[in-house]
N, C-alpha and C positions, 0 to 999 in steps of 0.2 A: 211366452204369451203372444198372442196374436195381435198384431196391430191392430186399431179400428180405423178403418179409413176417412170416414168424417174428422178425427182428430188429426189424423198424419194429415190430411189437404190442409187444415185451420194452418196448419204450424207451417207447410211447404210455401203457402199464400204471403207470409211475409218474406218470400226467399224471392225477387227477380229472375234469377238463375240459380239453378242448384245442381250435381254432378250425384254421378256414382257414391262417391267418397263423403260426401257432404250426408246426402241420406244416409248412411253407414254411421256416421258422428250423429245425427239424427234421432233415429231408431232405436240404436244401441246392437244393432242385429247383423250375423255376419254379411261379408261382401256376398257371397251367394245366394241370400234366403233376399236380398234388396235387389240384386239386378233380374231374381225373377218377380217381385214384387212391385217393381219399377213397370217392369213390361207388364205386367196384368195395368198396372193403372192405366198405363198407353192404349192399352188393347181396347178397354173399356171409354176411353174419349175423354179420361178424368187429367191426365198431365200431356206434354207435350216434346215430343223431342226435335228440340233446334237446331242440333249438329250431334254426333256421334258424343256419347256419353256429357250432353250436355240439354237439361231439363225444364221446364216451367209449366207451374198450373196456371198461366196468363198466358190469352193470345193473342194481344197487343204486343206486338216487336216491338214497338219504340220505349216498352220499358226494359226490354231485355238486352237490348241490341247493345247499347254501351260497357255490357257485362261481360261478352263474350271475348272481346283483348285488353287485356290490362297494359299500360291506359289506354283510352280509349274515351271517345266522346263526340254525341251528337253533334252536327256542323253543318254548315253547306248549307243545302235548301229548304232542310228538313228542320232546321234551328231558324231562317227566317220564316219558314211558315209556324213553325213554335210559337214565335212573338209575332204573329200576325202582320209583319213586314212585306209579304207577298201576296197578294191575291190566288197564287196557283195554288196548286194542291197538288205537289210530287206524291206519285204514290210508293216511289222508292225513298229507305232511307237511308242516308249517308253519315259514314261514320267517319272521323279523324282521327287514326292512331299511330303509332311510331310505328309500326311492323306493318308489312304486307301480309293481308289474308285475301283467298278467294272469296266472293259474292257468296253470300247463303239467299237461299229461295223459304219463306215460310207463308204459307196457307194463303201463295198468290203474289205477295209482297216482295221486293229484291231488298234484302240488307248488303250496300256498295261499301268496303271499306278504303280507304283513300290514307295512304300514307304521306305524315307531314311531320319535319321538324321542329316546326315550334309549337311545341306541348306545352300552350298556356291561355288564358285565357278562356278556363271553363269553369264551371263548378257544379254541385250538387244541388242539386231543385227535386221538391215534392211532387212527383205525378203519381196520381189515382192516390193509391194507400206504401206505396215505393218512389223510393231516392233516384231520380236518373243524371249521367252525369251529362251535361251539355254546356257550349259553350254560349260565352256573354252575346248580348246580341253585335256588340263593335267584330269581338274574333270572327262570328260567322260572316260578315262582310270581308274581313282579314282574309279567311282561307279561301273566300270562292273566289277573289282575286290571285289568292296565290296559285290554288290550283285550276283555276279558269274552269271549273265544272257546271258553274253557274249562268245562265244568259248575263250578258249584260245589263242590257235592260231591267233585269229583277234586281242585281247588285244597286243599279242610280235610284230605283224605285223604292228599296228602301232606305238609302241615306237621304230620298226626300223626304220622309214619312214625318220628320221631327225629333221621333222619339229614338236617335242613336245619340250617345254622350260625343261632341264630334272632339274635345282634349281628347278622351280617351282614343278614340278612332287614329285621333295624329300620333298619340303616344303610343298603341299598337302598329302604324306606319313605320314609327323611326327602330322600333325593337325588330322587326320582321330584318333588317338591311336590305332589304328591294327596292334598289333604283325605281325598279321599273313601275313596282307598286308608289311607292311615294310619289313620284312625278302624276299615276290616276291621280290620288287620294287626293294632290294639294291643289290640280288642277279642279277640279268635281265639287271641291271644299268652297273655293276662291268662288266658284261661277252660284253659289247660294249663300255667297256673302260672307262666310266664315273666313276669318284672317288664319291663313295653314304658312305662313310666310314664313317660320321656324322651317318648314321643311325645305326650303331654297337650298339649303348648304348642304343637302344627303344629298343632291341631285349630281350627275355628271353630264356630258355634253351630249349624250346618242339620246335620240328620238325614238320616242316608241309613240303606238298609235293608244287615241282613247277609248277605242270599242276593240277590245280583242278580238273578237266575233267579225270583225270584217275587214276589208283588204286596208293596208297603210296608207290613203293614198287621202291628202286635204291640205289645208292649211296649215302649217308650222306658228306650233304657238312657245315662241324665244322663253319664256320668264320659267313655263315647268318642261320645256323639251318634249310637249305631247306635240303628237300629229292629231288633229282634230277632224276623223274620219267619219264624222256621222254631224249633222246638220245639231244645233243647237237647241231648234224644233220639238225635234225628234226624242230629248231626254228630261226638257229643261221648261 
């Protein structure tokens, strides 16, 4: 029997991502009679293809993007603009997963993927009429510090916003074991009044600066071992 394609979209529409193999379980129809069935849908502008044998009738990447490495999970600056933490408006988006993958280009858009070991701090949240997995808003402040992808500036701009749980930011601090992160997080915490005084004892004696983004060179602050390289003005 011949599919009707009005039905097979209804039912692909619940899928984020879907492959070869998947429409095969689908359909019920052999692998051959779906990957030329596949391509007529492509051909006609009705599904899309993401990467080599990998699908979607949605062309909004950011619901797709987190499907493509298992795990895998929105981050970075594309989860502070999620929770309206940023003002900007990256038009790439970045992803956090254990494995290295190359950049995919989709309909203008850069999906970055950024490999990172601590895989936690995400979860499943409802967007459009699909699950995406992203992480909390404390983690995406976590990773752009780890991976320094982030401007500075947008990382303090959202820990002033109010709305980050700043326990949980401290207890994402001490799980990560980065000195270097801990020393930002308790100094940045301390200067908007928050007691981060638990994190004194992860610290060790080297100095690192407190804007990654620019040269080491200010005043030595003894209590979290920052070098205080950008004017107080300037963040605060």
């Amino acid at each position: 029997m011949k599919l009707k394609r009005i039905n097979i979209l209804k039912i692909l529409e619940r899928y984020p991502l879907f492959t070869l193999n998947n429409f095969v379980r689908i359909s019920g129809k052999t692998k051959e009679y779906c990957r030329t069935y596949l391509y007529r849908l492509r051909k006609d502008g009705l599904i899309f293809r993401i990467e080599k044998g990998k699908y979607s009738v949605l062309n909004d990447p950011l619901i797709f993007s987190s499907y493509l490495l298992t795990p895998s999970y929105i981050s970075f600056w594309t989860a502070l603009r999620f929770y309206n933490l940023t003002e900007q408006l990256p038009k790439d988006i970045m992803i956090a997963s254990s494995k290295s993958k190359d950049k995919i280009m989709f309909e203008g858009t850069k999906i970055a993927f950024f490999k990172i070991k601590h895989m936690w701090g995400y979860r499943k949240v409802t967007y459009g009429n699909c699950f995406i997995f992203i992480a909390d808003k404390e983690k995406s402040i976590i990773d752009s510090l780890l991976l320094k992808n982030v401007s500075f500036n947008e990382i303090i701009k959202a820990i002033k916003t109010k709305e980050i749980d700043y326990r949980k930011l401290i207890e994402y601090s001490i799980k990560t074991k980065n000195k270097s992160l801990i020393k930002r997080i308790g100094y940045i915490l301390e200067e908007e009044g928050y007691n981060a005084r638990e994190l004194i004892r992860y610290l060790d004696s080297n100095y690192v600066s407190l804007d990654f983004d620019r040269e080491p060179k200010g005043k030595q602050n003894k209590k979290w071992k920052i070098i205080v390289n950008r004017s107080s003005n300037d963040i605060y």
